[in-house]
Structure formats: structure tokens, C-alpha cells
C-alpha positions in Angstrom: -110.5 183.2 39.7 -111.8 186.8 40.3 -111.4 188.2 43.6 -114.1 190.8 44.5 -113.0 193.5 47.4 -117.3 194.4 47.5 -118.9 194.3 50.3 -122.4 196.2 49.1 -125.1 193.5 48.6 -126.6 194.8 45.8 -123.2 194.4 44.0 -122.2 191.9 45.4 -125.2 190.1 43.9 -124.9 191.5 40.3 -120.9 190.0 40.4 -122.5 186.5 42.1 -125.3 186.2 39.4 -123.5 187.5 36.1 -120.2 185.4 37.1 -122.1 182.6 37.2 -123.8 182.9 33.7 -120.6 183.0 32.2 -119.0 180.5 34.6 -116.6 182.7 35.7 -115.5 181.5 39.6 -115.4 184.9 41.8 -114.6 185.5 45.4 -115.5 187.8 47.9 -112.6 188.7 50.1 -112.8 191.2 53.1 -110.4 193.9 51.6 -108.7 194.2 54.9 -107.7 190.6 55.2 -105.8 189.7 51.7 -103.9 186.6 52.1 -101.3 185.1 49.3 -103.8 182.9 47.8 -105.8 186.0 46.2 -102.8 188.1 45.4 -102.1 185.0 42.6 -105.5 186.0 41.5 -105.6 188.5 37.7 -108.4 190.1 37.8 -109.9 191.8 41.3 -113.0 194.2 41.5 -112.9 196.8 44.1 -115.5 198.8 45.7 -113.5 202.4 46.3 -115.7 203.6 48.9 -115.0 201.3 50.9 -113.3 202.7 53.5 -110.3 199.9 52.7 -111.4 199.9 49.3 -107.8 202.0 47.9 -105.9 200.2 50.6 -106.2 196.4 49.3 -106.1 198.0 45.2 -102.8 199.2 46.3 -101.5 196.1 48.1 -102.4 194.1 45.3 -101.0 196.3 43.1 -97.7 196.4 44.8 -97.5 192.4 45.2 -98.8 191.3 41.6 -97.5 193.7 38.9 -99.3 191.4 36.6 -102.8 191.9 38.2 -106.1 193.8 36.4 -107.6 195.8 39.4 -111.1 197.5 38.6 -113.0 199.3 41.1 -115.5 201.5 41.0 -117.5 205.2 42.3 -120.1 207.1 42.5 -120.5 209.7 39.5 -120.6 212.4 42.2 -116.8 211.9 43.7 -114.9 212.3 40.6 -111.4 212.9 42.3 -111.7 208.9 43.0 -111.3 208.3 39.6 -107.7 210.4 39.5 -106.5 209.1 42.5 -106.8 205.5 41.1 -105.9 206.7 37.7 -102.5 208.1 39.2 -101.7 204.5 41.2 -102.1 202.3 37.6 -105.6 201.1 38.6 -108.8 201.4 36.8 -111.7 203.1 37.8 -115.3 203.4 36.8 -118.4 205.5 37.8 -121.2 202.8 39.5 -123.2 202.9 36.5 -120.1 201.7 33.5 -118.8 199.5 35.9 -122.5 197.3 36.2 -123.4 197.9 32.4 -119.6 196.9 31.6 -119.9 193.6 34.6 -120.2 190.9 31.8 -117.0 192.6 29.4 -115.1 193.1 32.9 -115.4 189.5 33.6 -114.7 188.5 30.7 -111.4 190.1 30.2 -112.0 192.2 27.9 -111.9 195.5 29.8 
């Protein structure tokens, strides 16, 4: 199971449909309600400009050493990408994280 911390529509719809051709189950969880059933999860997509966005990447972090957390940001706010870089996660510009969607849910990011 994916959990997806995403709460833009037009992403949102990209996970939905590209999950779904691969038959991959995904999730979409308000990032500031994470309950013990999703922190089991491995692999959790985050939006970071969500303004909880770094919060529930770091909680999940902290609770599942084990988990593969991917979020991503626009081009334009480049710091994003060390400050995620710096807490163990992994972070990609808009654009690499919807061309890279199908390796991503794959596992093979």
C-alpha cells in the first residue's frame, strides 16, 4: 500500500490514475491526521508545500525507519530539496517527480 500525503487535485489524479494501471493500491491521507495503520505503510508520497507536508515526512520518518518517503517541489524553492535531503527523505522538483510517478510506484526509485 502507498500512502499519498497530496492533497492538490491535479496530483492527486495523476497518483489515482497511474496507480491503478499498474495495480498498485494508494491512499490519500490528510498529512495531519497519520494514524498507525499508514505508518506500516513503505512507500509514502508527499506534497512539501503543503503546509504539513515536512511535518507528516518527518513523523513517518521517525516511526518507520524502514519507510521510502518521496515528496516533491516546485523548481523555484530549491532550499526544499536540502531540507528534505538533510532529514533522510527524498525530494524531487514537480516535474521528475510526475515523469518519474510510474518508476516511483514501482519501487524502483
Amino acid at each position: 500500500m502507498v500512502t499519498s500525503f497530496v492533497d492538490d487535485l491535479i496530483v492527486r489524479t495523476k497518483i489515482e490514475q497511474t496507480a491503478k494501471n499498474l495495480g498498485v493500491a494508494v491512499r490519500h491521507v490528510d498529512p495531519r491526521k497519520i494514524t498507525e495503520t499508514e505508518l506500516n505503510d513503505t512507500l509514502f508520497l508527499v506534497d512539501y508545500m503543503h503546509p504539513y507536508g515536512f511535518y507528516a515526512a518527518r513523523t513517518v520518518k521517525n516511526m518507520n525507519k524502514d519507510a521510502k518517503i518521496i515528496g516533491f517541489y516546485p523548481h523555484v524553492r530549491g532550499y526544499m530539496r536540502t531540507e528534505a535531503e538533510r532529514d533522510g527523505l527524498v525530494a524531487l522538483t514537480n516535474s521528475e517527480f510526475t515523469a518519474r510517478l510510474k518508476d516511483i510506484l514501482q519501487g524502483r526509485l
